[in-house]
N, CA, C and O atoms as a GROMACS GRO file, in nm:
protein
  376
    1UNK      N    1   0.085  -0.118   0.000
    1UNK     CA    2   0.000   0.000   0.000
    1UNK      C    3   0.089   0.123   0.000
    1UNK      O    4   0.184   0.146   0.076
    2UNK      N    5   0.050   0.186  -0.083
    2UNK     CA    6   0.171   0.350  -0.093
    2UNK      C    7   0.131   0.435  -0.014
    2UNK      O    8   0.017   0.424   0.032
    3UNK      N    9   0.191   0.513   0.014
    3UNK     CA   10   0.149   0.625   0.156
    3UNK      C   11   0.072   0.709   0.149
    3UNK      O   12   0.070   0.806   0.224
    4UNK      N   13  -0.050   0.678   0.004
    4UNK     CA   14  -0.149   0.773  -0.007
    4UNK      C   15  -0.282   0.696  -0.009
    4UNK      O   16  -0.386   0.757  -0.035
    5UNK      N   17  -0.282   0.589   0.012
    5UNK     CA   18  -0.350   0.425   0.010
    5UNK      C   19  -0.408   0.433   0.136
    5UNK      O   20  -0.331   0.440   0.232
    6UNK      N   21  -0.540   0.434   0.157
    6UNK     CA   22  -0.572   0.391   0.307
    6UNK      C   23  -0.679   0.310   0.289
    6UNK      O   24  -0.752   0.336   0.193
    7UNK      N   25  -0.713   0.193   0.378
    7UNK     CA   26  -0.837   0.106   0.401
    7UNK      C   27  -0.935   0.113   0.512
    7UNK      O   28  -0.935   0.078   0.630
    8UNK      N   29  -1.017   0.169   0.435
    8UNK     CA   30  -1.144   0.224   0.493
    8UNK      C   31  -1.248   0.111   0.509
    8UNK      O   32  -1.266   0.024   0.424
    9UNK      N   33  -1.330   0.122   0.650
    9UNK     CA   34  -1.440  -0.005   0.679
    9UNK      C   35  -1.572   0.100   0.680
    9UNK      O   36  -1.530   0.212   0.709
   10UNK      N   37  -1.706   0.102   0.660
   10UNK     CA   38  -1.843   0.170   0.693
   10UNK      C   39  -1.921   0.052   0.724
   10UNK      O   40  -1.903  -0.052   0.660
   11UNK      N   41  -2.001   0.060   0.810
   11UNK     CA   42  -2.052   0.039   0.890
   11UNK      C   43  -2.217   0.130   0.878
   11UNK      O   44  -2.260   0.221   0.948
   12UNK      N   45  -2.270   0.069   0.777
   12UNK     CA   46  -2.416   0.148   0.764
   12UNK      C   47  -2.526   0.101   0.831
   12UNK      O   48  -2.619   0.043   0.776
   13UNK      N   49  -2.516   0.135   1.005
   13UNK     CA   50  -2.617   0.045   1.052
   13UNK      C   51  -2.780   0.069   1.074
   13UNK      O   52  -2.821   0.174   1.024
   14UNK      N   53  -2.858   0.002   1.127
   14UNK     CA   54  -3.000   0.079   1.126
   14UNK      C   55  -3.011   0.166   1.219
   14UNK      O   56  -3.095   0.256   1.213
   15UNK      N   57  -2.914   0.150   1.336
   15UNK     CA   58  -2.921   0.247   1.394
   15UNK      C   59  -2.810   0.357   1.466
   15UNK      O   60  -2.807   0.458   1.538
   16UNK      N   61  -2.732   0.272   1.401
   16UNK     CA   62  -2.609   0.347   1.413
   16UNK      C   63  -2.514   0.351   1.322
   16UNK      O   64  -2.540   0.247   1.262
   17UNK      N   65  -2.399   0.407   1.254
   17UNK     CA   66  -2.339   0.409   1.135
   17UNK      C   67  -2.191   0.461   1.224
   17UNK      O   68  -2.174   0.548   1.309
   18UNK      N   69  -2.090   0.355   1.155
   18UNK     CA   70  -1.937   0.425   1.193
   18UNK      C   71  -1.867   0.369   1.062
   18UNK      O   72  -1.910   0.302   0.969
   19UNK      N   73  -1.717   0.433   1.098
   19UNK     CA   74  -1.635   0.439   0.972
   19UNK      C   75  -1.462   0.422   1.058
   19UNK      O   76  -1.411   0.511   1.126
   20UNK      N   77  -1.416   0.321   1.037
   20UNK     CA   78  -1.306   0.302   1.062
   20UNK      C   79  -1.188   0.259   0.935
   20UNK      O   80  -1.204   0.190   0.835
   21UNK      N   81  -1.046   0.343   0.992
   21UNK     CA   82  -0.933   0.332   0.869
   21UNK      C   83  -0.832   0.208   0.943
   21UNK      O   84  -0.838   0.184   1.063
   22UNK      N   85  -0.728   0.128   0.835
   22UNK     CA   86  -0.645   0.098   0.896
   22UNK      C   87  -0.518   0.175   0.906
   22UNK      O   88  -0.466   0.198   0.797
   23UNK      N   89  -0.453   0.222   1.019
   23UNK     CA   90  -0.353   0.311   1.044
   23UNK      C   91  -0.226   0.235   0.998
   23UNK      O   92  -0.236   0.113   0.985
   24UNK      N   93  -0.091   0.304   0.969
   24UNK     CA   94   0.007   0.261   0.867
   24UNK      C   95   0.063   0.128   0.937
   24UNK      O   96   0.141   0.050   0.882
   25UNK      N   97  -0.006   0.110   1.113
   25UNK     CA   98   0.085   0.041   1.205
   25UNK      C   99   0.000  -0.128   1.190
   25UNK      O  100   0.005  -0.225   1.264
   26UNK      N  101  -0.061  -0.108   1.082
   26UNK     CA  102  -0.182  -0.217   1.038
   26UNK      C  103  -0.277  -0.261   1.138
   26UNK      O  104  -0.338  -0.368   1.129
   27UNK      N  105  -0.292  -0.153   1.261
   27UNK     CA  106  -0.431  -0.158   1.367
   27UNK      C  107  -0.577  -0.079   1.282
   27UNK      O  108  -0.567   0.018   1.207
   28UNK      N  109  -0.668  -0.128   1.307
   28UNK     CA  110  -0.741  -0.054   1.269
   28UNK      C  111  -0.770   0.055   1.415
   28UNK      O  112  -0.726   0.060   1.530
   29UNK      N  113  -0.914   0.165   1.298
   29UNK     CA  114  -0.909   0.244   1.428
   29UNK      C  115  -1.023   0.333   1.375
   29UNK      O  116  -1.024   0.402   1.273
   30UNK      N  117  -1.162   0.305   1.512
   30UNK     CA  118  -1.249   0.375   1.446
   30UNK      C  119  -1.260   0.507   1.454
   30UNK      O  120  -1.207   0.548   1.557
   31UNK      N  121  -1.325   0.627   1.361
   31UNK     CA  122  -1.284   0.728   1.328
   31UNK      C  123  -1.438   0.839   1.415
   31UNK      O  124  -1.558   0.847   1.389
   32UNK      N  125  -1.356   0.902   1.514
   32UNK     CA  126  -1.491   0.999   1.591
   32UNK      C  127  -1.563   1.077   1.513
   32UNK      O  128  -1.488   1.164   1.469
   33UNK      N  129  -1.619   1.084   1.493
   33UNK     CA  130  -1.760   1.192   1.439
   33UNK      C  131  -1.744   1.306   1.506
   33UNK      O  132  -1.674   1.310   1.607
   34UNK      N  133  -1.800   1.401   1.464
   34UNK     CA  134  -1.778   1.571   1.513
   34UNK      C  135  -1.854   1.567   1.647
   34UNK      O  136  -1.885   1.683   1.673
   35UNK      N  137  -1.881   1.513   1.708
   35UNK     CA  138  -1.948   1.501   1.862
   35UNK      C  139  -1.787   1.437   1.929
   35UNK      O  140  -1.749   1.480   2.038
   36UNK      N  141  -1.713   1.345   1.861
   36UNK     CA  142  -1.610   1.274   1.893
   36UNK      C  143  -1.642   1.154   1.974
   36UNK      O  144  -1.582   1.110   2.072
   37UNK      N  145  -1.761   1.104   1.906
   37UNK     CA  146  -1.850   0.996   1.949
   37UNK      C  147  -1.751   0.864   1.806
   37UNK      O  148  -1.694   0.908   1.706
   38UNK      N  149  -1.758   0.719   1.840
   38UNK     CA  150  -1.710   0.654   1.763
   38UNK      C  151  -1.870   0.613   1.670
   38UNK      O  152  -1.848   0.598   1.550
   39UNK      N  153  -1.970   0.600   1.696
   39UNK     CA  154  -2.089   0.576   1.632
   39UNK      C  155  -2.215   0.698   1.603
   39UNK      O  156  -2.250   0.782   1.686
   40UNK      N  157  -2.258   0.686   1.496
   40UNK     CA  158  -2.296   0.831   1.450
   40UNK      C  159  -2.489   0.751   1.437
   40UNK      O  160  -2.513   0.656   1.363
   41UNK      N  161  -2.576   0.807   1.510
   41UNK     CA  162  -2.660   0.758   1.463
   41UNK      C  163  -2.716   0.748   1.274
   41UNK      O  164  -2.663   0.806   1.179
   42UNK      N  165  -2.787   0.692   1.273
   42UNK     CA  166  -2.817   0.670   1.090
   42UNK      C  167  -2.972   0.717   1.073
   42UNK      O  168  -3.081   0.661   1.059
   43UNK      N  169  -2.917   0.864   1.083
   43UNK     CA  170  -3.038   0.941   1.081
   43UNK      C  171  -2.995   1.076   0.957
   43UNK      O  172  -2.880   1.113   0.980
   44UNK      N  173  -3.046   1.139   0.859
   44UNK     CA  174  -3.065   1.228   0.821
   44UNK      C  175  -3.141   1.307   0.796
   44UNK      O  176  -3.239   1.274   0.730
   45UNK      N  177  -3.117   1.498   0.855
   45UNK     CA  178  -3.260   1.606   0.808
   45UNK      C  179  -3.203   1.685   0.724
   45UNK      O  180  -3.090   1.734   0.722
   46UNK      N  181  -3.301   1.695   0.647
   46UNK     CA  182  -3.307   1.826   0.572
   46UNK      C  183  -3.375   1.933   0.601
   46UNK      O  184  -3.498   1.935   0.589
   47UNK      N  185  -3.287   2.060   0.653
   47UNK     CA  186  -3.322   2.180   0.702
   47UNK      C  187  -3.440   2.272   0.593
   47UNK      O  188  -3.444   2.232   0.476
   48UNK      N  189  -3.520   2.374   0.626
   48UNK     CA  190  -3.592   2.456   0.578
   48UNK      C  191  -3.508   2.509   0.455
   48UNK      O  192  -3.531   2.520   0.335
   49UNK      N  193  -3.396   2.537   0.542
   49UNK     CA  194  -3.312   2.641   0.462
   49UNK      C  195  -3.138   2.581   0.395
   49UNK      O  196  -3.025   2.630   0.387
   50UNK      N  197  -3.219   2.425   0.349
   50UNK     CA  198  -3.109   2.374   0.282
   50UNK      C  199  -2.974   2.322   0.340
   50UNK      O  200  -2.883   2.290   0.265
   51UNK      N  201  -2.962   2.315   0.483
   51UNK     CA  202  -2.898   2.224   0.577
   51UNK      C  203  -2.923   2.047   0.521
   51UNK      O  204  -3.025   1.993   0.479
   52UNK      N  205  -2.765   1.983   0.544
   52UNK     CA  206  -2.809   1.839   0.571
   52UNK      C  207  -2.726   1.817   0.665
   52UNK      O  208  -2.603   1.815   0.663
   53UNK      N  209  -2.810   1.800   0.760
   53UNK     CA  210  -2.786   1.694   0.884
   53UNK      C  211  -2.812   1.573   0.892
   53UNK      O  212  -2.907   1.500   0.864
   54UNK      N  213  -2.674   1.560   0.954
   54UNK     CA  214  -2.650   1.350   0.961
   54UNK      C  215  -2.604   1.330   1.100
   54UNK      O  216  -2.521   1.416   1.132
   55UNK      N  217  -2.631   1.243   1.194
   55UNK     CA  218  -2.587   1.204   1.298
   55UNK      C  219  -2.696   1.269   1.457
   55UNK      O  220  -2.818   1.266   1.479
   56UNK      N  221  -2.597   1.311   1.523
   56UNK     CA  222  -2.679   1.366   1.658
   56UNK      C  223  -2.750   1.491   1.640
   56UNK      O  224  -2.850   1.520   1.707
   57UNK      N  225  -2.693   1.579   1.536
   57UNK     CA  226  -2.752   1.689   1.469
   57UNK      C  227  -2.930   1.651   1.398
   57UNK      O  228  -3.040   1.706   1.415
   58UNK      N  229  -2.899   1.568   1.342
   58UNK     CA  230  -3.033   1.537   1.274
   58UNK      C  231  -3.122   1.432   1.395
   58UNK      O  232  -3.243   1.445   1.412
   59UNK      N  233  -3.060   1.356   1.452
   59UNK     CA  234  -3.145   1.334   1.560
   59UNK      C  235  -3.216   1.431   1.648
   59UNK      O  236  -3.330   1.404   1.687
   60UNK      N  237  -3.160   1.539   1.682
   60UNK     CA  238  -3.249   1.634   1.745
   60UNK      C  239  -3.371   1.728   1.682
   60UNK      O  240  -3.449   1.808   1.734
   61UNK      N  241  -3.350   1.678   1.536
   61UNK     CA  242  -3.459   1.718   1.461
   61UNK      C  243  -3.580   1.592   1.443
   61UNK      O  244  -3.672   1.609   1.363
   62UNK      N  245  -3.572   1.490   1.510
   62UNK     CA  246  -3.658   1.401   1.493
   62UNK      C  247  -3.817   1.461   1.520
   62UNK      O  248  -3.918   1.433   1.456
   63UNK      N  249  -3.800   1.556   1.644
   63UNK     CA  250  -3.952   1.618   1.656
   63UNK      C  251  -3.971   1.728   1.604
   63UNK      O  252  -4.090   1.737   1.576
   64UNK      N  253  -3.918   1.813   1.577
   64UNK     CA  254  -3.926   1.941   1.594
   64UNK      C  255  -3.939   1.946   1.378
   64UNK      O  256  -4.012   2.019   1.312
   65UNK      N  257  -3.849   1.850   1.331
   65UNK     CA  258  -3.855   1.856   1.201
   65UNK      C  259  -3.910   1.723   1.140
   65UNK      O  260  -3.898   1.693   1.022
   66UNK      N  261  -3.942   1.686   1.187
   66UNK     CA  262  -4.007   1.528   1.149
   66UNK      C  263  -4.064   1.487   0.992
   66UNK      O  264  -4.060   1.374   0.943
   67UNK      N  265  -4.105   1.584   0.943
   67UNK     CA  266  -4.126   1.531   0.782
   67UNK      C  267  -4.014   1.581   0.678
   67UNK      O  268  -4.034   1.614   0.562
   68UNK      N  269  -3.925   1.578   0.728
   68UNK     CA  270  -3.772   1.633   0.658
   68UNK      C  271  -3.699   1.510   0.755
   68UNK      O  272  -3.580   1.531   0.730
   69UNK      N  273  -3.701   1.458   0.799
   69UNK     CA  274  -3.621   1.380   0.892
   69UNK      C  275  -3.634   1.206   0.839
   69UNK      O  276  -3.744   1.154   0.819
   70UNK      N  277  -3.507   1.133   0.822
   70UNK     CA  278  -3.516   1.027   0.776
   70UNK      C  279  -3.450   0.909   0.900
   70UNK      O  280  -3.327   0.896   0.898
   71UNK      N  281  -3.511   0.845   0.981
   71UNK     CA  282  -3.474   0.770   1.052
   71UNK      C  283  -3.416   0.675   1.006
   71UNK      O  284  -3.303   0.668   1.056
   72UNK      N  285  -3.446   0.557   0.898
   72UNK     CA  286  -3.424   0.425   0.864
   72UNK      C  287  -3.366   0.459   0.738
   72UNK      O  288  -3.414   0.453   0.624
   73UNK      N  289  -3.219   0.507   0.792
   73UNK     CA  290  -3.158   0.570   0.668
   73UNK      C  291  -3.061   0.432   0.544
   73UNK      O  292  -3.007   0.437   0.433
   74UNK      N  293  -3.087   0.323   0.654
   74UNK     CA  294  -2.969   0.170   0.623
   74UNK      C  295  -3.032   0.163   0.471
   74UNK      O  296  -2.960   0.140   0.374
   75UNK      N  297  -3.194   0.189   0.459
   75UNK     CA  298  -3.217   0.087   0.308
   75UNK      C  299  -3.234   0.211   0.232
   75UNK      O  300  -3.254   0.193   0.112
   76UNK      N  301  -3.230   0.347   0.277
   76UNK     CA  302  -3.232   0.437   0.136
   76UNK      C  303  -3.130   0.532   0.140
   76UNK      O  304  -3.127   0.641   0.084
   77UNK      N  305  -3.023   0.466   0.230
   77UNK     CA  306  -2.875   0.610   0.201
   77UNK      C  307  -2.802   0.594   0.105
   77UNK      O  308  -2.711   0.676   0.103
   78UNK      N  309  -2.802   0.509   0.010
   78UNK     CA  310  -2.719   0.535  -0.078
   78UNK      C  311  -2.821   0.654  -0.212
   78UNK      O  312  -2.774   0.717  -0.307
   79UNK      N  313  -2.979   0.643  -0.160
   79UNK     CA  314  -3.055   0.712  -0.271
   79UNK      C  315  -3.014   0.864  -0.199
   79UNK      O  316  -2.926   0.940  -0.240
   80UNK      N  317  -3.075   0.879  -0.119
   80UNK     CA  318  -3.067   1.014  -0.031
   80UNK      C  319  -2.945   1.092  -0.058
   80UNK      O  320  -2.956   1.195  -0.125
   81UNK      N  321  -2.813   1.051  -0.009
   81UNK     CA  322  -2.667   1.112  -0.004
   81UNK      C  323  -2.590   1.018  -0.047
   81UNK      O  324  -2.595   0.908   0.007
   82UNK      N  325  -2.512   1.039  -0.142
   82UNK     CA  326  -2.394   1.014  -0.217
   82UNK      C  327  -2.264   1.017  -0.095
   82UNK      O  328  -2.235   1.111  -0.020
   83UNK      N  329  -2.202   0.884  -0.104
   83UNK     CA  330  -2.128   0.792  -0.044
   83UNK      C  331  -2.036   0.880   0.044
   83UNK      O  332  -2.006   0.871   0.163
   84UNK      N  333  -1.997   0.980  -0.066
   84UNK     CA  334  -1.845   1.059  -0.030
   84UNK      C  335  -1.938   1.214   0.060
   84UNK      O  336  -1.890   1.297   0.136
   85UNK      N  337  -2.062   1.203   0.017
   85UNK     CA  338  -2.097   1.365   0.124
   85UNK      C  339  -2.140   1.309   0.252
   85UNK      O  340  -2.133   1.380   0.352
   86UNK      N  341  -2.182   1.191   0.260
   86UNK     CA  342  -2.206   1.101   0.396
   86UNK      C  343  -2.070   1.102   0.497
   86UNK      O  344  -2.070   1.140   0.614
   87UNK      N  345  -1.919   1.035   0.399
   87UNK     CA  346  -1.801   1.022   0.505
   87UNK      C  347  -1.756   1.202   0.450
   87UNK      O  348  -1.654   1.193   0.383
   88UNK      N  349  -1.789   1.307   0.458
   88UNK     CA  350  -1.791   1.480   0.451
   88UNK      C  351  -1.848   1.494   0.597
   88UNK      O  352  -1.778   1.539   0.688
   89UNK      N  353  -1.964   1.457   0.613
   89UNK     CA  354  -2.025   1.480   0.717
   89UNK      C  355  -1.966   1.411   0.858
   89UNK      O  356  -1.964   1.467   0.967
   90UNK      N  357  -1.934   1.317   0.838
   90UNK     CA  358  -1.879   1.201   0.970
   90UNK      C  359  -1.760   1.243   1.004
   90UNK      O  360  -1.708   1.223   1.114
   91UNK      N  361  -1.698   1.320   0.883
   91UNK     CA  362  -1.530   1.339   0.917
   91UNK      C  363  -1.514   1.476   0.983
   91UNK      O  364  -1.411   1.518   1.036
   92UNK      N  365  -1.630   1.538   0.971
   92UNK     CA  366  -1.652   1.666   0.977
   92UNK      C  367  -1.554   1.729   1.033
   92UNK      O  368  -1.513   1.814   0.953
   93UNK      N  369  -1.478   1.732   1.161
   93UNK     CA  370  -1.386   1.765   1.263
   93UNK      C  371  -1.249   1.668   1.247
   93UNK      O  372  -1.145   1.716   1.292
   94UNK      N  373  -1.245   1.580   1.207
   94UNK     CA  374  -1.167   1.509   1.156
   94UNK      C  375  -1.007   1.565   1.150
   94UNK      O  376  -0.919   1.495   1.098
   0.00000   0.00000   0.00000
């Protein structure tokens, strides 16, 4: 693997979603989310005003935004958000 090569795992769960790399020392190592949580719930909202929220962010929109809000994101995230704006969002703080 060349030193620009990394192996990436996702983890698209129903209710939780993570993303771990293997580090050069061949450990893996899962990767914190902008809360600096290792598991990101598998939730996405879409704001009024063109926000997408993924994770604990969009969980707190479960009531307050609820018909913009996608809970059971496992069987339609690849329709919803494109692969690479999903690990955008997770890496966020990264």
């Amino acid at each position: 693997m060349s030193d620009k090569e990394f192996v990436v795992g996702i983890d698209l769960g129903t209710t939780n979603s993570a993303i771990a790399w293997v580090k050069p020392d061949g450990n893996p190592e899962v990767i914190p989310n902008a809360e600096g949580k290792r598991t990101t719930p598998s939730i996405v909202s879409f704001t009024k005003d063109g926000q997408i929220l993924v994770g604990e962010p969009a969980k707190r929109q479960v009531i307050l935004n609820a018909e913009r809000t996608v809970r059971s994101i496992k069987d339609i995230w690849a329709v919803i958000i494109p692969l690479k704006l999903m690990i955008k969002f997770i890496l966020h703080n990264k």
